[in-house]
MIFI-507913 format. One record per residue: residue number from 1; residue in one letter; x, y, z of N, C-alpha, C in turn. Coordinates in steps of 0.2 Angstrom, whole numbers, plus 5000, padded with zeros to 4 digits. Example, Ala and Ser with C-alpha at 12.3 -4.5 7.8 and 13.67 -1.06 7.14 Angstrom:
<n:1&res:a&n.px:5066&n.py:4972&n.pz:5039&ca.px:5062&ca.py:4978&ca.pz:5039&c.px:5066&c.py:4984&c.pz:5039>
<n:2&res:s&n.px:5064&n.py:4989&n.pz:5035&ca.px:5068&ca.py:4995&ca.pz:5036&c.px:5064&c.py:5000&c.pz:5039>
# end
This chain:
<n:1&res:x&n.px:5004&n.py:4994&n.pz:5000&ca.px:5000&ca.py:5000&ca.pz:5000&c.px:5005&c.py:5006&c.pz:5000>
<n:2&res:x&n.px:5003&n.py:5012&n.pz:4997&ca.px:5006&ca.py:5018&ca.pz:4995&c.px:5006&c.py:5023&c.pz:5001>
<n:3&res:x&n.px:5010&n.py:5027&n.pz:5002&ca.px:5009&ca.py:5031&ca.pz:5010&c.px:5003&c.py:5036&c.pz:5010>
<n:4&res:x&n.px:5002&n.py:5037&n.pz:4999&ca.px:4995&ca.py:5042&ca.pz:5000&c.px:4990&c.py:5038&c.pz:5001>
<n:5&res:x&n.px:4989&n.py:5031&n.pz:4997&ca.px:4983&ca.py:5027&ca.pz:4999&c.px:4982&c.py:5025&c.pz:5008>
<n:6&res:x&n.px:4988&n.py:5025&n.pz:5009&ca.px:4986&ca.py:5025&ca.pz:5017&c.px:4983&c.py:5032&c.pz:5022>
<n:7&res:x&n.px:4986&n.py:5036&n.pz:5022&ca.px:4983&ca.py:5042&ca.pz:5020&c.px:4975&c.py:5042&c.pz:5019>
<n:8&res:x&n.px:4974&n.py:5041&n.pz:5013&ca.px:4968&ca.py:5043&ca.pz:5011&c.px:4962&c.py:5038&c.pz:5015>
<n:9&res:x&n.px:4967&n.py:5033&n.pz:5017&ca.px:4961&ca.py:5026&ca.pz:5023&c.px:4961&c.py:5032&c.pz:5028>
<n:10&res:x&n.px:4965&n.py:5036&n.pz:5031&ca.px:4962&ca.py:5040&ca.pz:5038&c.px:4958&c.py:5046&c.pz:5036>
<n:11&res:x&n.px:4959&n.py:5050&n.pz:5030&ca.px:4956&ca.py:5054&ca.pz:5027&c.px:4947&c.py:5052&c.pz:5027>
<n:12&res:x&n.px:4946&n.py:5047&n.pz:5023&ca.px:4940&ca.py:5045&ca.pz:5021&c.px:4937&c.py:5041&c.pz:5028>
<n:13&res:x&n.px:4941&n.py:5040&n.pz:5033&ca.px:4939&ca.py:5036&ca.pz:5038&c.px:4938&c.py:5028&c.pz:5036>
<n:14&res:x&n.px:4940&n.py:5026&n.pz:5033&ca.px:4940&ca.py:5021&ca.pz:5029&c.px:4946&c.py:5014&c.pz:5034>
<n:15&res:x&n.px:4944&n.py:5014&n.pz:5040&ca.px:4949&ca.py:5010&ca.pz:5044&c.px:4945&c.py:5005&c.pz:5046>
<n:16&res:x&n.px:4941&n.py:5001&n.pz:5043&ca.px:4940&ca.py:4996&ca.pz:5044&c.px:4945&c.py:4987&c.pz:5048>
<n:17&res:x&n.px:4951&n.py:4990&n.pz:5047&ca.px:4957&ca.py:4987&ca.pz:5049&c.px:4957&c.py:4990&c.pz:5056>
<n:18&res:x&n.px:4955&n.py:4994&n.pz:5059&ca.px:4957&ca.py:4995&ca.pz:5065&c.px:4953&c.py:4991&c.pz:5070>
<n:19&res:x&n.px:4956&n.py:4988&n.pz:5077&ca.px:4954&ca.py:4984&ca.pz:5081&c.px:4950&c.py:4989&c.pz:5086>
<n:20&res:x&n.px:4944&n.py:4987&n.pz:5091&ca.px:4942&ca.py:4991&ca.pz:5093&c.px:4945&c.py:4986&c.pz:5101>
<n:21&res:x&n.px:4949&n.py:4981&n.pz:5100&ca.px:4950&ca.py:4978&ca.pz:5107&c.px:4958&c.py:4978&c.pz:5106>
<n:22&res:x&n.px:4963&n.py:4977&n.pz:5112&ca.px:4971&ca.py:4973&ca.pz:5109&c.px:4969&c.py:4969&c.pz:5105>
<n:23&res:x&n.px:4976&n.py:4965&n.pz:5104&ca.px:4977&ca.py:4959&ca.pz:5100&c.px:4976&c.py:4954&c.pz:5104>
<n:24&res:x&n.px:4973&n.py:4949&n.pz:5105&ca.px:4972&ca.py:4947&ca.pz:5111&c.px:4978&c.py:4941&c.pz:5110>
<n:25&res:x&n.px:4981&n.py:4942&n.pz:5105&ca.px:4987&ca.py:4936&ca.pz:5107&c.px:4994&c.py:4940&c.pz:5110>
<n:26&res:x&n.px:4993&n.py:4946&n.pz:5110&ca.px:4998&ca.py:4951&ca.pz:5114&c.px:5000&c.py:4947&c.pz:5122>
<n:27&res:x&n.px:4994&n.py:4948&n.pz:5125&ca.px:4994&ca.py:4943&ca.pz:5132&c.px:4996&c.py:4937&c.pz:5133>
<n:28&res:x&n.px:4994&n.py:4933&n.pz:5127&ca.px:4996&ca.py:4925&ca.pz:5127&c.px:5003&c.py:4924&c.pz:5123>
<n:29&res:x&n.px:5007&n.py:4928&n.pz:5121&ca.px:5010&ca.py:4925&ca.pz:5117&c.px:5017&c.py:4931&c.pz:5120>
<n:30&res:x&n.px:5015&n.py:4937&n.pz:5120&ca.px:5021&ca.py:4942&ca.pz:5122&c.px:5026&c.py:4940&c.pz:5129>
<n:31&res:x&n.px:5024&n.py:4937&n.pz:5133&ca.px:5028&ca.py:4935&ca.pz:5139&c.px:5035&c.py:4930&c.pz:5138>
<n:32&res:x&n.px:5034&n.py:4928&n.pz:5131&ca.px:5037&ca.py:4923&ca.pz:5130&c.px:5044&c.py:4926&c.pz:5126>
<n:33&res:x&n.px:5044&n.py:4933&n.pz:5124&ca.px:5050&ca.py:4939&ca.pz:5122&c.px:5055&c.py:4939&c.pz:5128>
<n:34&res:x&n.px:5053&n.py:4939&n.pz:5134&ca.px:5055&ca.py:4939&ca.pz:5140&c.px:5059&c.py:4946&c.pz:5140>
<n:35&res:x&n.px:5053&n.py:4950&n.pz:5140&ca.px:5056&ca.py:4959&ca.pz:5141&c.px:5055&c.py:4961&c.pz:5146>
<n:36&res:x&n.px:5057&n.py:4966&n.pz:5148&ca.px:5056&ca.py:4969&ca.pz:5155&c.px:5053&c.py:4974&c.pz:5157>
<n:37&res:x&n.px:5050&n.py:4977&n.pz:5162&ca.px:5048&ca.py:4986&ca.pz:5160&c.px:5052&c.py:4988&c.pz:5158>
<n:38&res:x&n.px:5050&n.py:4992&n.pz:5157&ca.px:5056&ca.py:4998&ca.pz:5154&c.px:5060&c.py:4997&c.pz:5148>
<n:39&res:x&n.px:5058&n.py:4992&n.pz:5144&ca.px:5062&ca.py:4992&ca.pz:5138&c.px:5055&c.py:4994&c.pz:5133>
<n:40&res:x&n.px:5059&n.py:4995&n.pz:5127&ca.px:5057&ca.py:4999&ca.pz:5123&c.px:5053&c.py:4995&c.pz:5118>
<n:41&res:x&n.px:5045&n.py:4997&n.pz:5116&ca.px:5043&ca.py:4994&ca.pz:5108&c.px:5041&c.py:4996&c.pz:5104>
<n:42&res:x&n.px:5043&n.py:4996&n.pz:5097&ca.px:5042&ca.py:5000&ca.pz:5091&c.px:5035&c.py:4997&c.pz:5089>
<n:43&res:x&n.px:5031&n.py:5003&n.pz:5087&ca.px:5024&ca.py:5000&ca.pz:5085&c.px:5025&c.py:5004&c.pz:5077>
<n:44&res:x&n.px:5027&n.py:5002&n.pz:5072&ca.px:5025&ca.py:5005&ca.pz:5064&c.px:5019&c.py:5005&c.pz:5062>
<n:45&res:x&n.px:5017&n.py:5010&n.pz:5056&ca.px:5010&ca.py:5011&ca.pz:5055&c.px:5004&c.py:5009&c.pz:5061>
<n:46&res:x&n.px:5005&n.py:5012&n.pz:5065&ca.px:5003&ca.py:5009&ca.pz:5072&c.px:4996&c.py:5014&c.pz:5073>
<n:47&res:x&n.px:4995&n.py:5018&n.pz:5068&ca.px:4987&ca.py:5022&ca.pz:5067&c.px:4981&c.py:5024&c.pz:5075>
<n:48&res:x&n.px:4980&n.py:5020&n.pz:5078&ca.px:4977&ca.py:5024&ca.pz:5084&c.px:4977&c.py:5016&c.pz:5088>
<n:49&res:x&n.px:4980&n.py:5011&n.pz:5087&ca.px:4981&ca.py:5004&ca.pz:5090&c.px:4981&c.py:5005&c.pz:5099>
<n:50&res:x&n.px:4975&n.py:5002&n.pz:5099&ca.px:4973&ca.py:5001&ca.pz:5107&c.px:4981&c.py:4996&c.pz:5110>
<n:51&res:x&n.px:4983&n.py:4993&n.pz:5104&ca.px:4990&ca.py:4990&ca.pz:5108&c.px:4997&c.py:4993&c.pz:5110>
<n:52&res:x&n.px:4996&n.py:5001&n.pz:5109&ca.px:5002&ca.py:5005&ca.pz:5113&c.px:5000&c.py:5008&c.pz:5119>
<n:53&res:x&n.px:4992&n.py:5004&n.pz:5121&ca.px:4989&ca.py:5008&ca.pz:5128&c.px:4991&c.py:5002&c.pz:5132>
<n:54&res:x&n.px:4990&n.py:4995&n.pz:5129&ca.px:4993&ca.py:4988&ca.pz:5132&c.px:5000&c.py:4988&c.pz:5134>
<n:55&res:x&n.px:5005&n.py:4989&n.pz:5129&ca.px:5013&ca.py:4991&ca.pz:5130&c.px:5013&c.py:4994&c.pz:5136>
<n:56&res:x&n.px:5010&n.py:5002&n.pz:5138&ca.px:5010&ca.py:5006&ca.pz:5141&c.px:5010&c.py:5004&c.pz:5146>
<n:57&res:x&n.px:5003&n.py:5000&n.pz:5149&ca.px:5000&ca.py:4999&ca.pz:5155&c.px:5006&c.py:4994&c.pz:5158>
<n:58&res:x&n.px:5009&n.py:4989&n.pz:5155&ca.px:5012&ca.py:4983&ca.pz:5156&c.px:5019&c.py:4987&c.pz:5158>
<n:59&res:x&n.px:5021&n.py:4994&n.pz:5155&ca.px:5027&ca.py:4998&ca.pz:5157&c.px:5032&c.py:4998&c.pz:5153>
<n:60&res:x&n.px:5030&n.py:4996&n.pz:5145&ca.px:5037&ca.py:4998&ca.pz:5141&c.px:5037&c.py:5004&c.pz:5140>
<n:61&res:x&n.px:5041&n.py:5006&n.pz:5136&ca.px:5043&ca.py:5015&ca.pz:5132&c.px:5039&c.py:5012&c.pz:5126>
<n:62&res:x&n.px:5036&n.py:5014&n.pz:5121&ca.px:5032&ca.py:5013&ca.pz:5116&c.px:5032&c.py:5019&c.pz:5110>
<n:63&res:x&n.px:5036&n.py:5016&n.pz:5105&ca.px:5039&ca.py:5022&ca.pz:5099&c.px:5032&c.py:5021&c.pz:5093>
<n:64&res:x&n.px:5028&n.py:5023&n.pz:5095&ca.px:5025&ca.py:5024&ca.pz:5088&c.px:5025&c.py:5026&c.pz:5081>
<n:65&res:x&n.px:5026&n.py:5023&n.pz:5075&ca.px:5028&ca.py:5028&ca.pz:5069&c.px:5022&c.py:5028&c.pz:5067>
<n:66&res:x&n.px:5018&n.py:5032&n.pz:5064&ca.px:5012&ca.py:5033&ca.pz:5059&c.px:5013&c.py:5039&c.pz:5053>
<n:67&res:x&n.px:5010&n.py:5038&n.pz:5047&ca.px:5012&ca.py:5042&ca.pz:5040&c.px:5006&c.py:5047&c.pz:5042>
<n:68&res:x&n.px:5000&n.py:5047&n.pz:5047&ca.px:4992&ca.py:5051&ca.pz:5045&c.px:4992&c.py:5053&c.pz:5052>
<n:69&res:x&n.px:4991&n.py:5061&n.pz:5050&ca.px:4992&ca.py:5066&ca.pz:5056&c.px:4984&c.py:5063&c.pz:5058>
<n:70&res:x&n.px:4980&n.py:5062&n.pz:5053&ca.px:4972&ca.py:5061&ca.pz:5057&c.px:4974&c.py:5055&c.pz:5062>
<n:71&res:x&n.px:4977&n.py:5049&n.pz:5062&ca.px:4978&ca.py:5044&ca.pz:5065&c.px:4982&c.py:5046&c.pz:5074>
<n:72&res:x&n.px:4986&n.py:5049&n.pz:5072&ca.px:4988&ca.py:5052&ca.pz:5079&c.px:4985&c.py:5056&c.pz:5083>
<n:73&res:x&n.px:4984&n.py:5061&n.pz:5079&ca.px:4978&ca.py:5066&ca.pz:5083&c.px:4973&c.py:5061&c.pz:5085>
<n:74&res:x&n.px:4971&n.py:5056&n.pz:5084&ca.px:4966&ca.py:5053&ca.pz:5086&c.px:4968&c.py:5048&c.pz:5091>
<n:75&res:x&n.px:4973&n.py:5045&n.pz:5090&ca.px:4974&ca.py:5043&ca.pz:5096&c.px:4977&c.py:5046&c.pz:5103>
<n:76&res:x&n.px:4981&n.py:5051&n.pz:5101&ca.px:4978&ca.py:5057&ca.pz:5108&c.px:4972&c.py:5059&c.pz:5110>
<n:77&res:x&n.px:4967&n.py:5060&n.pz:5107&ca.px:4960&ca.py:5062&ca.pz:5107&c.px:4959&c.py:5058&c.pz:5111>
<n:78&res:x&n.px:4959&n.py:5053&n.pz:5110&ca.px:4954&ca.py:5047&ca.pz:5114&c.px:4956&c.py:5044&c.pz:5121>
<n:79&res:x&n.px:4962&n.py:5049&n.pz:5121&ca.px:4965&ca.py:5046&ca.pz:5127&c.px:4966&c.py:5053&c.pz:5129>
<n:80&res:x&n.px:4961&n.py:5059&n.pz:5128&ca.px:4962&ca.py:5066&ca.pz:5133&c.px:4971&c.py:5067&c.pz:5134>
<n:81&res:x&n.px:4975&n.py:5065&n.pz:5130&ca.px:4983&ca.py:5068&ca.pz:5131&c.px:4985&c.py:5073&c.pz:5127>
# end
């Protein structure tokens, strides 16, 4: 996918790809990385992912990259930050 077509998925609201819960294989399956707090996770095209509020809670540093300022802005929004 193109960074404009991606793009134009937050434009048109057109995010039918986005989860409205975590991954739910995060909790089954993440422990087994054997990380620690405080280490670091890169989440790419990471768009408003309920899973860097999970990173969060759990205590990593959590590097989000996203191409759509609408994607960010909204995920601040939704988290009053």
């Amino acid at each position: 996918m193109s960074n404009q077509r991606w793009k134009n998925k937050w434009k048109q609201d057109d995010i039918g790809f986005h989860q409205l819960h975590i991954n739910p294989l995060l909790p089954q399956f993440w422990p087994n990385l054997n990380l620690t707090a405080g280490d670091t996770v890169l989440v790419p095209l990471c768009g408003k992912s309920l899973d860097m509020s999970w990173f969060l809670a759990e205590g990593y540093k959590v590097i989000g990259i996203e191409l759509s300022n609408i994607a960010i802005q909204a995920f601040f929004a939704e988290r009053n930050i």
